[in-house]
Backbone as ProteinMPNN parsed JSONL, in Angstrom:
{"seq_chain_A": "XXXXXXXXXXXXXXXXXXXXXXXXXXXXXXXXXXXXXXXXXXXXXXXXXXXXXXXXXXXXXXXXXXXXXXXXXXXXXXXXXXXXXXXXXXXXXXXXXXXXXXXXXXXXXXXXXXXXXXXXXXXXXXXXXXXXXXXXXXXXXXXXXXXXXX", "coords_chain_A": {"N_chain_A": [[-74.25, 22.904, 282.865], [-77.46, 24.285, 282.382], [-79.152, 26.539, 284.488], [-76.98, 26.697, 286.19], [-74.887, 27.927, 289.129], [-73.201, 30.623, 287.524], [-69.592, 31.835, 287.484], [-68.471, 34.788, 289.295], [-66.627, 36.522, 287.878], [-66.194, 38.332, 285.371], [-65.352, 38.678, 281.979], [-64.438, 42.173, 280.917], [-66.272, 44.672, 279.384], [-65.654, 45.791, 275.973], [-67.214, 48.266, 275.428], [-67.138, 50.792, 276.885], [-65.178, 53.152, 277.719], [-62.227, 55.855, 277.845], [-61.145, 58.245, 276.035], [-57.961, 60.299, 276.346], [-55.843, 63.543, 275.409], [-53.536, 65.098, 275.704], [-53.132, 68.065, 275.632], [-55.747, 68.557, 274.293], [-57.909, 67.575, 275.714], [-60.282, 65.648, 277.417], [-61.87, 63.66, 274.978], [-64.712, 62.49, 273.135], [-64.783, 59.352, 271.804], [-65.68, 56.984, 269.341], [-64.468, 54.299, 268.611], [-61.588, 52.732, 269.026], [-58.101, 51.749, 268.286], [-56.237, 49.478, 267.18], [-54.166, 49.02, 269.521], [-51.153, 47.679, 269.696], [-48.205, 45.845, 270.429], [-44.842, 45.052, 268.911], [-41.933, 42.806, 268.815], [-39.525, 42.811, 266.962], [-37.711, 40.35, 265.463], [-34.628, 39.113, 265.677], [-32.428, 37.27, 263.667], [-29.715, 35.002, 264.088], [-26.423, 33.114, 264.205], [-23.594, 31.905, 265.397], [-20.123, 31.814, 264.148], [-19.032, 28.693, 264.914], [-20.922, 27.475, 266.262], [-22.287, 24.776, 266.712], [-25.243, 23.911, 266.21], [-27.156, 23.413, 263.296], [-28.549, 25.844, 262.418], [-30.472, 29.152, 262.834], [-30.39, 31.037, 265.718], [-33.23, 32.885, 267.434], [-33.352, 36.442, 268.377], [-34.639, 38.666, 270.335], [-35.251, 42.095, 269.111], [-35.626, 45.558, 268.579], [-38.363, 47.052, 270.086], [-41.59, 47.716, 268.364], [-44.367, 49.559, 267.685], [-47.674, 49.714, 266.961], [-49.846, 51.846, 264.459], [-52.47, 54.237, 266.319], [-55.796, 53.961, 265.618], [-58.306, 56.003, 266.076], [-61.773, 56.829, 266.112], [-64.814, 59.103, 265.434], [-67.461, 61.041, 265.893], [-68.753, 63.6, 263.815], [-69.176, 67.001, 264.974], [-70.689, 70.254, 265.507], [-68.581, 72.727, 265.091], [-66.463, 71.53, 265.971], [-63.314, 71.704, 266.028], [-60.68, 70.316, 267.197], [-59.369, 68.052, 266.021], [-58.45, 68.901, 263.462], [-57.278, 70.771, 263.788], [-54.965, 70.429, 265.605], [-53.867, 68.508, 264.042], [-52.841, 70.032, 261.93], [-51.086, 71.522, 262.858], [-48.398, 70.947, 262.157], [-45.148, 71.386, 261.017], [-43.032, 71.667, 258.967], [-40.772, 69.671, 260.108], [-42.033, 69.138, 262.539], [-43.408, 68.6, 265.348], [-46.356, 69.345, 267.527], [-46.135, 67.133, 270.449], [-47.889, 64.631, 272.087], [-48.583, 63.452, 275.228], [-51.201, 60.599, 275.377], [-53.815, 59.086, 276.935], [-55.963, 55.874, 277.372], [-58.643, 54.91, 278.639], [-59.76, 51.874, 279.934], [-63.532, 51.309, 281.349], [-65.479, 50.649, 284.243], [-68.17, 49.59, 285.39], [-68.907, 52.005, 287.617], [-67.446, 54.17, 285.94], [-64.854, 54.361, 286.845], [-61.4, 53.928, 286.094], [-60.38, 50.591, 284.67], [-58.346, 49.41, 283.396], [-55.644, 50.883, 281.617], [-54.068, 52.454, 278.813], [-51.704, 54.146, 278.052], [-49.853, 56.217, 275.952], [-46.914, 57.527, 274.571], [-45.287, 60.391, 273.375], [-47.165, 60.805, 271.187], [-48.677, 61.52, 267.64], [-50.722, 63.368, 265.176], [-50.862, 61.57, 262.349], [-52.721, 61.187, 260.305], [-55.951, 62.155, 259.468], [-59.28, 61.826, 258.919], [-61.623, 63.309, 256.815], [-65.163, 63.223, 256.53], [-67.338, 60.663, 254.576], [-69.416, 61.782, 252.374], [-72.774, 61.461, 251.387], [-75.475, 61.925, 249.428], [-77.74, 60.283, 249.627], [-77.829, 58.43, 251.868], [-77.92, 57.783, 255.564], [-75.981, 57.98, 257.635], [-74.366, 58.433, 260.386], [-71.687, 60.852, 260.212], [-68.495, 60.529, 260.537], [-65.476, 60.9, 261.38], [-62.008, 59.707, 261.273], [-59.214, 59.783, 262.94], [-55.165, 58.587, 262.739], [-52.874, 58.379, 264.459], [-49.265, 58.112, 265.353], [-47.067, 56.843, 267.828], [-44.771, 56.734, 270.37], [-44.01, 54.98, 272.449], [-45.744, 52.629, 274.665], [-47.559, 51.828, 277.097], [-48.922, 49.624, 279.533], [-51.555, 49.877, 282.376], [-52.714, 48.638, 285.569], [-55.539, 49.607, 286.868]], "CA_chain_A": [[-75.669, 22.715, 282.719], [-78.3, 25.184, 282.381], [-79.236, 27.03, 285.664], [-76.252, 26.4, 287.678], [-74.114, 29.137, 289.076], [-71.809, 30.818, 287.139], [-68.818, 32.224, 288.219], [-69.09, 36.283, 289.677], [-65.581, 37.019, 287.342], [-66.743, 38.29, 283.734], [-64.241, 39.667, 281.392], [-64.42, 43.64, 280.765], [-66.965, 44.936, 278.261], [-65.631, 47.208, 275.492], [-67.886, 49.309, 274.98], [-67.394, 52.106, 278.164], [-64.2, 53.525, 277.742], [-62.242, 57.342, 277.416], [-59.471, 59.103, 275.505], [-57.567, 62.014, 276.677], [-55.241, 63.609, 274.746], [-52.621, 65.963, 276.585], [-53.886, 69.738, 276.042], [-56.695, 68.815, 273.82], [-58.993, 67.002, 276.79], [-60.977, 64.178, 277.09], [-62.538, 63.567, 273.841], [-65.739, 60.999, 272.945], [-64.515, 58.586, 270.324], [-66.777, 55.549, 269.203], [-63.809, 53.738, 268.44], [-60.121, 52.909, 269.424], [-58.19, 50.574, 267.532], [-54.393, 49.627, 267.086], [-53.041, 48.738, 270.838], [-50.52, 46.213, 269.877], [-46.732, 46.075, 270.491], [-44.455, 43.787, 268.405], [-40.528, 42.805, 269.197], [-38.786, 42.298, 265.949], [-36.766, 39.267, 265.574], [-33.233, 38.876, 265.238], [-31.758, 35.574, 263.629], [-28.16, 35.149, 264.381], [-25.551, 32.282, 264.629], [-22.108, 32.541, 265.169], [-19.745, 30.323, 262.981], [-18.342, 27.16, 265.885], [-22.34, 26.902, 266.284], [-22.534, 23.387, 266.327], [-26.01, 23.562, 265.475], [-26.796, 24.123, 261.918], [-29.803, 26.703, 262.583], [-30.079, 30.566, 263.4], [-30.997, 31.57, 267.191], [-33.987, 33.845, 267.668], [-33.293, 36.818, 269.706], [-35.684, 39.896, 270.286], [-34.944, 43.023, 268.492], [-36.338, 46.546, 268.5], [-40.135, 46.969, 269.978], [-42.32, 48.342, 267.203], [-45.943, 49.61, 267.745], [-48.905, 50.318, 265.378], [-50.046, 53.141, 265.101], [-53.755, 54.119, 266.787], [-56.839, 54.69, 264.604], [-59.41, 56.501, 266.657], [-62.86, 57.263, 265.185], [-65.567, 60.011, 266.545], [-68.942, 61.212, 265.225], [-68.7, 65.289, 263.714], [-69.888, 67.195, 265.879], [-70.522, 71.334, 264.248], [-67.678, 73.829, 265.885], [-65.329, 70.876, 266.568], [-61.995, 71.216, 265.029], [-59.942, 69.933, 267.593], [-58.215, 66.9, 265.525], [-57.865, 68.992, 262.476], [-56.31, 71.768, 264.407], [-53.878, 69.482, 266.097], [-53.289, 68.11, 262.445], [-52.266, 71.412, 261.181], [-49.269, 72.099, 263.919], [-47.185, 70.015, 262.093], [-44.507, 73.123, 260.102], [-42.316, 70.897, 257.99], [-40.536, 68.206, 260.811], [-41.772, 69.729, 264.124], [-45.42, 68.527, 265.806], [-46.851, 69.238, 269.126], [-46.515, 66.001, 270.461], [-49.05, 65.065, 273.342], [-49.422, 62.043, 276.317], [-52.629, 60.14, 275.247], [-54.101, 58.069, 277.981], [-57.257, 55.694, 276.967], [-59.06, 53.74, 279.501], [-61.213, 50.623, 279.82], [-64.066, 51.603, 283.038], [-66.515, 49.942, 284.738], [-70.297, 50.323, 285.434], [-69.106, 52.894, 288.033], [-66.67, 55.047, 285.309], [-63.832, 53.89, 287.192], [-60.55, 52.576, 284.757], [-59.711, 48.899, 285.06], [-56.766, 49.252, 282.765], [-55.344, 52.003, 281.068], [-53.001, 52.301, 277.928], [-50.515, 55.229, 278.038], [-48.769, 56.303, 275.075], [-45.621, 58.595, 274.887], [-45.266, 61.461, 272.498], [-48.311, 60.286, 270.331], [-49.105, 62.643, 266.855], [-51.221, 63.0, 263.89], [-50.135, 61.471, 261.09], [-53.581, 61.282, 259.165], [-57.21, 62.718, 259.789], [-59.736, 61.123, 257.354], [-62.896, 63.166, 256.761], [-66.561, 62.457, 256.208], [-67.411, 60.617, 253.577], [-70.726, 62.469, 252.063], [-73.783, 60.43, 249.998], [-76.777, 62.164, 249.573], [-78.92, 58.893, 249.805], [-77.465, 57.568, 253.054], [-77.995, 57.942, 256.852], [-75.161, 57.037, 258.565], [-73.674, 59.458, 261.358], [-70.874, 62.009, 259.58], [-67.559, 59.774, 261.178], [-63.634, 61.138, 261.064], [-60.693, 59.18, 261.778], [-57.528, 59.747, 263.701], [-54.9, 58.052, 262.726], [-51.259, 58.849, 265.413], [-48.483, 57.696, 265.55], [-46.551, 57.333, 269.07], [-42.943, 56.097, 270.967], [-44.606, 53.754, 273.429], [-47.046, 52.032, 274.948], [-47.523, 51.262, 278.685], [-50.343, 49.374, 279.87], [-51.603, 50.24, 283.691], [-54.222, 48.194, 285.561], [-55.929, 50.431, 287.801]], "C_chain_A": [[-76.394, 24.047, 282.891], [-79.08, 25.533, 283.815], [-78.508, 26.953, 286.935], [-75.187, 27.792, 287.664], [-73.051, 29.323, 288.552], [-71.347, 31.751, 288.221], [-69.153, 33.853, 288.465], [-68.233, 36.982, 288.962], [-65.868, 37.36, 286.089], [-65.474, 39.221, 283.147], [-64.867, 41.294, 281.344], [-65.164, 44.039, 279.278], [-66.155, 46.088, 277.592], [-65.805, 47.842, 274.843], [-67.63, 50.729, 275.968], [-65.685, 52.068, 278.818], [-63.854, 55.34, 277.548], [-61.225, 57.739, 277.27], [-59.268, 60.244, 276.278], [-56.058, 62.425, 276.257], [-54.4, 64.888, 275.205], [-53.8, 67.003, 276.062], [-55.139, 69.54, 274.985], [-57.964, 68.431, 274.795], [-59.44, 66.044, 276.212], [-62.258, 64.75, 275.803], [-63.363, 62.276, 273.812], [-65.126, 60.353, 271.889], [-65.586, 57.201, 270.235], [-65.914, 54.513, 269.345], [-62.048, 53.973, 268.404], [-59.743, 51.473, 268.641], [-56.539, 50.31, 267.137], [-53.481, 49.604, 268.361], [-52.064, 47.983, 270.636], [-49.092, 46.767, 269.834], [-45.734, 44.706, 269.9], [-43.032, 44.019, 268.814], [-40.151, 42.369, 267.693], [-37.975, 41.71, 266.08], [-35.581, 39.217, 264.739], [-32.299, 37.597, 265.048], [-30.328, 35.602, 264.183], [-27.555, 33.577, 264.444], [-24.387, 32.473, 264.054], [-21.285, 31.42, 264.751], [-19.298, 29.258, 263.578], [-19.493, 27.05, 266.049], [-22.234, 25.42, 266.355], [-24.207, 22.763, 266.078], [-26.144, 24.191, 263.601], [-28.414, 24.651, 261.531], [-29.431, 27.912, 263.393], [-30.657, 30.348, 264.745], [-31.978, 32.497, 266.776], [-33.688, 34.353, 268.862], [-34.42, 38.266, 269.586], [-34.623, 41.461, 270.408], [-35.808, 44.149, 269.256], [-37.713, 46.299, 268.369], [-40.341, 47.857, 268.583], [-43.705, 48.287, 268.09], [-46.528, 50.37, 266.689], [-49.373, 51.59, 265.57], [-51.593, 53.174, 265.462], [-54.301, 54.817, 265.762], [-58.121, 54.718, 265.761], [-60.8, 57.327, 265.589], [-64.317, 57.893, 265.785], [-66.586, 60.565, 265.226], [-68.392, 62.975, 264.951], [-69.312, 65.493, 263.984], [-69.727, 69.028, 264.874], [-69.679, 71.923, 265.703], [-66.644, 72.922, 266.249], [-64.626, 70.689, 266.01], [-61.359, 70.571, 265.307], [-58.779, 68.553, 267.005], [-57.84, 67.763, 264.303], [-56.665, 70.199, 263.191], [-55.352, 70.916, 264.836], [-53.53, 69.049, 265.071], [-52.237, 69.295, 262.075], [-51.24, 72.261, 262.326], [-48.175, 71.288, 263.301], [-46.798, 71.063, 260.775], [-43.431, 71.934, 260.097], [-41.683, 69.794, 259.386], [-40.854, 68.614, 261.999], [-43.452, 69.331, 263.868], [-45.96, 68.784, 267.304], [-47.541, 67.272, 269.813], [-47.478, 65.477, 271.628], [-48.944, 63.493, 274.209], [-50.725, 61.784, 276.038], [-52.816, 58.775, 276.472], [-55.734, 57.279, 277.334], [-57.599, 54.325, 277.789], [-59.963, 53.204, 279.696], [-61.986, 50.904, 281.055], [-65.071, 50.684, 282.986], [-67.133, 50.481, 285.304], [-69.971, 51.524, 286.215], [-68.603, 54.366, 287.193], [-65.484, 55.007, 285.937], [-62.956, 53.015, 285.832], [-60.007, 51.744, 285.626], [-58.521, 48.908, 284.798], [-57.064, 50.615, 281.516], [-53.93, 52.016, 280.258], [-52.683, 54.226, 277.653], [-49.433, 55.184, 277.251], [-48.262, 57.789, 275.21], [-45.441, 59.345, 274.059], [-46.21, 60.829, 271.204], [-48.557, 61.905, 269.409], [-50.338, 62.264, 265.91], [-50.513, 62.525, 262.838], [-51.27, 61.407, 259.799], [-55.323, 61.641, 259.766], [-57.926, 62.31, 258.605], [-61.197, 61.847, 257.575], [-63.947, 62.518, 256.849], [-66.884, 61.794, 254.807], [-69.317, 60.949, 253.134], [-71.548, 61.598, 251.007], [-75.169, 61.102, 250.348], [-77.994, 61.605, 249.858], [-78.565, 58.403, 250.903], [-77.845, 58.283, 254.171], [-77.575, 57.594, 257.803], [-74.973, 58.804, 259.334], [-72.456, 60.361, 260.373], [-69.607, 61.338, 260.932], [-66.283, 60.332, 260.595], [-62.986, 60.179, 261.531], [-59.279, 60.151, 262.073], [-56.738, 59.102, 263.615], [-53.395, 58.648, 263.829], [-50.467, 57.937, 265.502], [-47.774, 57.875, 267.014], [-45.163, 56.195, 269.596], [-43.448, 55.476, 271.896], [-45.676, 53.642, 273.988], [-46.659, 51.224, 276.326], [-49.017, 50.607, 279.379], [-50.39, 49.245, 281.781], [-52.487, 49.202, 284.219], [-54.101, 49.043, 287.437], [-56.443, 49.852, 289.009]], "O_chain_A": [[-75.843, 24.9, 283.587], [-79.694, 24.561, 284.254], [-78.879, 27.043, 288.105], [-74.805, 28.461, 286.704], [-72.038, 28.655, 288.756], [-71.904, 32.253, 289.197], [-70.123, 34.268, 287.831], [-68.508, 38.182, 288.987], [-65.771, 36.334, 285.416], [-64.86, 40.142, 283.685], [-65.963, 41.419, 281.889], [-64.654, 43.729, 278.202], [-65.904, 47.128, 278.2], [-65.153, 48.213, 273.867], [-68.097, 51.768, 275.5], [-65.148, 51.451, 279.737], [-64.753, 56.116, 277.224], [-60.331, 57.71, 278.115], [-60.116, 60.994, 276.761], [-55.119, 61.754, 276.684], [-54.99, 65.903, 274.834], [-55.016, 66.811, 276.078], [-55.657, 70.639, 274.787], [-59.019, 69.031, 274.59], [-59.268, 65.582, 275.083], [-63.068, 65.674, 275.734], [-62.964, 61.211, 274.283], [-64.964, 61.073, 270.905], [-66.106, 56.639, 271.199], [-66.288, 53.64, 270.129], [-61.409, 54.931, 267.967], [-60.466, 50.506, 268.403], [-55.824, 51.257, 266.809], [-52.327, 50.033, 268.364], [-51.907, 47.306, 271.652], [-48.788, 47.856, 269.348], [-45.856, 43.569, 270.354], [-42.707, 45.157, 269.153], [-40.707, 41.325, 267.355], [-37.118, 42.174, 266.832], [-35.498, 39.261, 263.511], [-31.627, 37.036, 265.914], [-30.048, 36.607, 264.836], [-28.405, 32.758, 264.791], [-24.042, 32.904, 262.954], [-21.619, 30.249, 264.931], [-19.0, 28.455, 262.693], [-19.532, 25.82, 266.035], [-21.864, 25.16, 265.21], [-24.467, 21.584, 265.837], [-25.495, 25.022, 262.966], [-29.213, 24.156, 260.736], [-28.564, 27.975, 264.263], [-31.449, 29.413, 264.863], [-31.721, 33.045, 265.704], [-33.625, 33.771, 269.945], [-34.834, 38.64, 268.489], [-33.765, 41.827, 271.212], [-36.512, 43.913, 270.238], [-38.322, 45.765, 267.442], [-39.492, 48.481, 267.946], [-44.075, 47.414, 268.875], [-46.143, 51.231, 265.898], [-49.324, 52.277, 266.591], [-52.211, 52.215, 264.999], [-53.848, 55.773, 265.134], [-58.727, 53.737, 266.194], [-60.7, 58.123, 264.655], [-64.938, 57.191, 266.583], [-66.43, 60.481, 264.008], [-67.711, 63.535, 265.81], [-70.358, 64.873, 263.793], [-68.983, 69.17, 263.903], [-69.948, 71.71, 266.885], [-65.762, 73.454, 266.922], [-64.678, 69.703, 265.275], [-60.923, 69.835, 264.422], [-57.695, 68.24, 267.495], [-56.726, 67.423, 263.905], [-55.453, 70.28, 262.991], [-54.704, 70.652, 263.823], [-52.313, 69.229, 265.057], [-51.009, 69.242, 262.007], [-50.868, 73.433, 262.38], [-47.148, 71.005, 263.918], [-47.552, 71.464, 259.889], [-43.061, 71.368, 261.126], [-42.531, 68.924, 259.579], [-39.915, 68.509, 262.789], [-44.279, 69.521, 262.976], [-45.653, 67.924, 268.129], [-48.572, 66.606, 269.723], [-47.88, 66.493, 272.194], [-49.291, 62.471, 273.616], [-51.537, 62.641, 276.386], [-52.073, 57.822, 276.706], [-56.592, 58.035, 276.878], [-57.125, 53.192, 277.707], [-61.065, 53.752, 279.702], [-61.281, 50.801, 282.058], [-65.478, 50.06, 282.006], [-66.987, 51.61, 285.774], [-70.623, 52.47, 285.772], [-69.073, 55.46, 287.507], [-64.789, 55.905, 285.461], [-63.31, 52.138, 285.044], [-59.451, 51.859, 286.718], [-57.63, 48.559, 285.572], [-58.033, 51.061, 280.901], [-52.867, 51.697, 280.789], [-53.367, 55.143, 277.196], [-48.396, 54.546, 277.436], [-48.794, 58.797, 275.675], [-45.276, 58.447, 273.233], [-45.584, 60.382, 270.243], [-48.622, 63.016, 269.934], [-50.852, 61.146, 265.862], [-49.52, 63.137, 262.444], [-50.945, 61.524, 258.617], [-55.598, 61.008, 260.785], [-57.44, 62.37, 257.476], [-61.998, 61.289, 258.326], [-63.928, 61.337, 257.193], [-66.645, 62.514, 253.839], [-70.25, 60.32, 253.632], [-71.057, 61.133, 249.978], [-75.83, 60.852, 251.357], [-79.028, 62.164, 250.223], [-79.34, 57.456, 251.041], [-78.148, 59.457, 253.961], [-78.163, 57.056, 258.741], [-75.331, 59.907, 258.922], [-72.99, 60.23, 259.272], [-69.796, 61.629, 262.113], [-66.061, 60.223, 259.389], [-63.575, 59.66, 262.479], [-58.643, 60.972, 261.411], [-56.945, 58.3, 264.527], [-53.123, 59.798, 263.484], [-50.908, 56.815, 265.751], [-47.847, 59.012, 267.48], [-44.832, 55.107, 269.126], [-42.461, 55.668, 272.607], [-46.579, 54.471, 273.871], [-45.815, 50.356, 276.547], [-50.015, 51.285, 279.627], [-49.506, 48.676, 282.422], [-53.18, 48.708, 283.329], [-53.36, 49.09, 288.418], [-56.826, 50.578, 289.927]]}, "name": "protein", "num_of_chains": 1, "seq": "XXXXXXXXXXXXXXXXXXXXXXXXXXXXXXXXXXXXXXXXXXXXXXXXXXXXXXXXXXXXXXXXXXXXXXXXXXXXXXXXXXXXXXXXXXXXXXXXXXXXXXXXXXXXXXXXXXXXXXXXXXXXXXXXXXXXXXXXXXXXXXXXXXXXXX"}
């Protein structure tokens, strides 16, 4: 009913969060996007089975890769530079940490990935008639994903 107490437990707003990206530093992004971790499934049955259906068993994790997205700012190369270390199979790979805070700037929970790279940087897209902000993407790839709660 209308005016009775709710509870004092509210989920976690997210909007007030912060990347940091081994030696490049904490960076502003507007947007984070791609946390998820999947187990690939492995059918199997072996031939005295006496059912007549495969087993599901869990395979090799897989994760997506992160698309981060930040306003251009003038003098800031820092994602294309980090782009451009990659000399035919070799990249400077980096610990990215990105965490959910609350009203004080304190993190609640914090996702920690493990040798995280570039794999795509997506300019501005330019329109002489428009008035949107001047927005890049980050797209990285990375070897795991650990989630913390602080």
């Amino acid at each position: 009913m209308a005016g009775e107490k709710q509870d004092n437990v509210w989920p976690m707003p997210a909007f007030y969060f912060k990347v940091e990206i081994g030696s490049l530093g904490e960076i502003a992004f507007k947007e984070v996007s791609g946390l998820d971790a999947e187990a690939q499934v492995i059918e199997y049955r072996h031939g005295n089975s006496p059912q007549f259906s495969t087993i599901k068993m869990p395979g090799i994790k897989k994760y997506s890769n992160i698309q981060l997205k930040k306003g251009v700012f003038a003098k800031d190369n820092k994602l294309f530079d980090w782009f451009n270390t990659i000399k035919l199979n070799t990249i400077q790979r980096e610990a990215v940490t990105i965490s959910l805070l609350d009203e004080e700037g304190n993190p609640t929970m914090v996702w920690k990935l493990t040798n995280a790279w570039p794999t795509k940087v997506t300019g501005v897209s330019l329109k002489s008639d428009g008035n949107e902000v001047a927005i890049e993407q980050l797209d990285m790839a990375h070897e795991g994903l650990v989630i913390e709660n602080a």
